[in-house]
N, C-alpha and C positions, 0 to 999 in steps of 0.2 A: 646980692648977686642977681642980673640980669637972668630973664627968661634962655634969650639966645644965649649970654656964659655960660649956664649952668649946662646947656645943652653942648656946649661946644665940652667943657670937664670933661662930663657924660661919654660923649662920644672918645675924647683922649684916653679915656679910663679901658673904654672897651676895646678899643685898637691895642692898647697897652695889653689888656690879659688875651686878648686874643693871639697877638703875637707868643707870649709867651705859653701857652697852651701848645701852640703850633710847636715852637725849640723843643716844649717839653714832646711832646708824641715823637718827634722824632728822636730823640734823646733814650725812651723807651721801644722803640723798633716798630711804633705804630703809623706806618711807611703811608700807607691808606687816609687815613686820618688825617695827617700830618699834608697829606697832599689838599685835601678837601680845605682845613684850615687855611693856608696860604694861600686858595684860589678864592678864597672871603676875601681875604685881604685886599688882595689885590682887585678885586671887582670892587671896592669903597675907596682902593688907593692906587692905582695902576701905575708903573713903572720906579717899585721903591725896586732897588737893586737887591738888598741883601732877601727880601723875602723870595724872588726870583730864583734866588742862589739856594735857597731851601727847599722852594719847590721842583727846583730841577734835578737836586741832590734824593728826594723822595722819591721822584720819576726813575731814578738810576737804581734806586735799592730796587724797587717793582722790578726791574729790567723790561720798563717803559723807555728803552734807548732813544727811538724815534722822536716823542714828545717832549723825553728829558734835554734832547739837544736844540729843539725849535728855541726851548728856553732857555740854556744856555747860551746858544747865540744870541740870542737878541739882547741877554745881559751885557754879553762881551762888545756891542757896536754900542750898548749906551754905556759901559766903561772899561773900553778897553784893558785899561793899567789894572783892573782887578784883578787880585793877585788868586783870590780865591773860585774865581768863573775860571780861571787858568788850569786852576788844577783840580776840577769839578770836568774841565773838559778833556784833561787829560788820562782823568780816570777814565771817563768813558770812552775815549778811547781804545784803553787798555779792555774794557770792560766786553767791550762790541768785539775782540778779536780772541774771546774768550768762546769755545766749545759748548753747547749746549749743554751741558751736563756742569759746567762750571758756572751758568747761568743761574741754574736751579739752584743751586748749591749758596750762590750769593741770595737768593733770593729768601731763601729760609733762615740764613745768615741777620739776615736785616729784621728778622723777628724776634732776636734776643731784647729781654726785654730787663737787661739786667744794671739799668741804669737808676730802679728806683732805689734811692738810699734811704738804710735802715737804719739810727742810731749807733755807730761804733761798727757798722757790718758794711762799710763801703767806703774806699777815699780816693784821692786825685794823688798820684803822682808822678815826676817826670823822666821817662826811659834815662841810663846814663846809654852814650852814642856806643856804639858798635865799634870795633878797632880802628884805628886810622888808615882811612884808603879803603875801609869798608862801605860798599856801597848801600845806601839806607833803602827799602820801599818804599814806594806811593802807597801813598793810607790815605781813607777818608774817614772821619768822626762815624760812627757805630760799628765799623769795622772790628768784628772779633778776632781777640789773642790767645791765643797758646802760652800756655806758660811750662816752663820748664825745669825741672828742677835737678840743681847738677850739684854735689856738696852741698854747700852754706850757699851757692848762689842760687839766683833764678832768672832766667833767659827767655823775653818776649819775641815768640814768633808768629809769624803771620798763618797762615789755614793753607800756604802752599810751601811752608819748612823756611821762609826769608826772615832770617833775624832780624829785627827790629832795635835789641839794646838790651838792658839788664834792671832789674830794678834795683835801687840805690843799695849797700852794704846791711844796714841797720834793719830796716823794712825786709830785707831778702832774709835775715838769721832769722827775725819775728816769726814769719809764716812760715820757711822751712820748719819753727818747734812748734808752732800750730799745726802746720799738715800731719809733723809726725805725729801727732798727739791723735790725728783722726778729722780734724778739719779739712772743710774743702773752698777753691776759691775758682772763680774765674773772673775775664778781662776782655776789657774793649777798648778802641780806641777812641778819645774826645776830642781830638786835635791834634796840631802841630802847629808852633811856634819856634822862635828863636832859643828859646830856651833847649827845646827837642820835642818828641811825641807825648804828648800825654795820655795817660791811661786811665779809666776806673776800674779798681779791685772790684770785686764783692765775695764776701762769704755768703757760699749757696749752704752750705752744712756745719755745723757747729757739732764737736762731738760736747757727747754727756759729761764727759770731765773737764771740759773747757768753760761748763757753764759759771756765768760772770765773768770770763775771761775778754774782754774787748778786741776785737780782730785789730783794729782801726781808733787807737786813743782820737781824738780830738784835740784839734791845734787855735790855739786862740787867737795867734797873732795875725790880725786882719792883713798886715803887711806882708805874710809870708805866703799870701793866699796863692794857687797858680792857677793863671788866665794864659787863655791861647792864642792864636791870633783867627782860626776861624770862627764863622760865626757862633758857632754853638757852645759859646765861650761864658764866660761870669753866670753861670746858674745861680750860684748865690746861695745856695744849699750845700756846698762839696764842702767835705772837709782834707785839708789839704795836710796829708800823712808825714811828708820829708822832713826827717831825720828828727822826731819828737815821738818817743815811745815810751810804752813803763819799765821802770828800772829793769835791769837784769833779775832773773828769778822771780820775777809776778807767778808763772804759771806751777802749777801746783805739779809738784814730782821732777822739776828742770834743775838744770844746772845752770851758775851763773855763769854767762859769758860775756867777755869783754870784745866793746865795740869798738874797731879803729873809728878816727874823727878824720 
């Protein structure tokens, strides 16, 4: 291999973890960071569209409004039809005609940092939709969830009481006999796609008689994996939870119950 190839590698290799370093800070709510990262980038590569779209999206968590918009425009005149500068500028928007106090409130918001996954203590899965005729929010990827717990179900809402959707049947009994047992979880939002929003769990609290109990089996099938459509998409680490759990009665002192399909 030539001096200049190896150099050229070299340099793909680092644009490569540097980009992903960047997804990841953002990914964990390190808003600061995440901005500094993407303005690397783009001083060695100036006008890639999607890192634009990350570092405007970092400027918005800050409630950097002003700076987050110079850049989101100038993403939207180099590609209009982007679907994701669209709704990055819509948030702000929404964002800008928000109360000081609900500034703040986002702004601390964007520090959860509850997207590092722990073996068995975190997974991906996709809201089912809200009623029909029900109207969805605007969500952006770190956007913290409320979770709810009503019966056997449990109900994703947003930080101002907007439903968002439910999470699937099977996955909602699991953690309701987790919670009651004494475990605790919360949620974020990773995307939205065709599919619907996507969430990550995570268990913050595991009680003492749950220990070895797995919040979050693991799913093997590479094909069932779920990807979203914005950028902060295929981490490649998620394990992806719908609808593969352990038998009824894993958990020590339960009852079995049966799962509709």
């Amino acid at each position: 291999m030539s001096m200049q190839l190896a150099e050229m590698v070299d340099s793909s290799r680092q644009a490569k973890d540097l980009n992903r370093d960047a997804i990841n800070m953002a990914m964990s709510g390190e808003w600061e960071q995440a901005v500094q990262a993407n303005r690397t980038i783009l001083e060695s590569s100036p006008g890639q569209v999607d890192v634009m779209n990350r570092l405007g999206k970092a400027l918005m968590e800050l409630a950097r409004y002003q700076e987050s918009r110079e850049i989101l425009e100038e993403v939207a005149s180099l590609a209009p039809h982007n679907n994701i500068v669209k709704k990055n500028l819509a948030r702000l928007d929404q964002l800008e005609q928000q109360p000081a106090a609900a500034k703040q409130e986002r702004r601390s918001a964007g520090n959860m940092r509850i997207f590092i996954e722990e073996g068995g203590k975190a997974g991906i899965t996709v809201l089912q939709k809200p009623a029909p005729g029900q109207t969805v929010p605007r969500v952006m990827p770190g956007d913290p969830v409320e979770l709810k717990f009503q019966q056997n179900r449990i109900f994703a809402y947003t930080q101002h009481d907007e439903c968002l959707g439910q999470i699937g049947l099977k996955l909602a009994l699991r953690l309701n006999r987790l919670t009651a047992a004494g475990n605790k979880y919360e949620a974020a939002i990773i995307g939205a796609g065709q599919q619907g929003i996507s969430v990550i769990l995570r268990e913050t609290f595991r009680h003492p008689s749950m220990r070895g109990v797995c919040s979050f089996p693991a799913r093997a099938k590479e094909e069932n994996r779920v990807y979203v459509e914005d950028d902060f998409s295929k981490y490649g680490t998620e394990t992806d939870i719908d609808d593969e759990y352990n038998a009824p009665g894993d958990f020590p002192g339960s009852q079995d119950v049966e799962y509709d399909e």
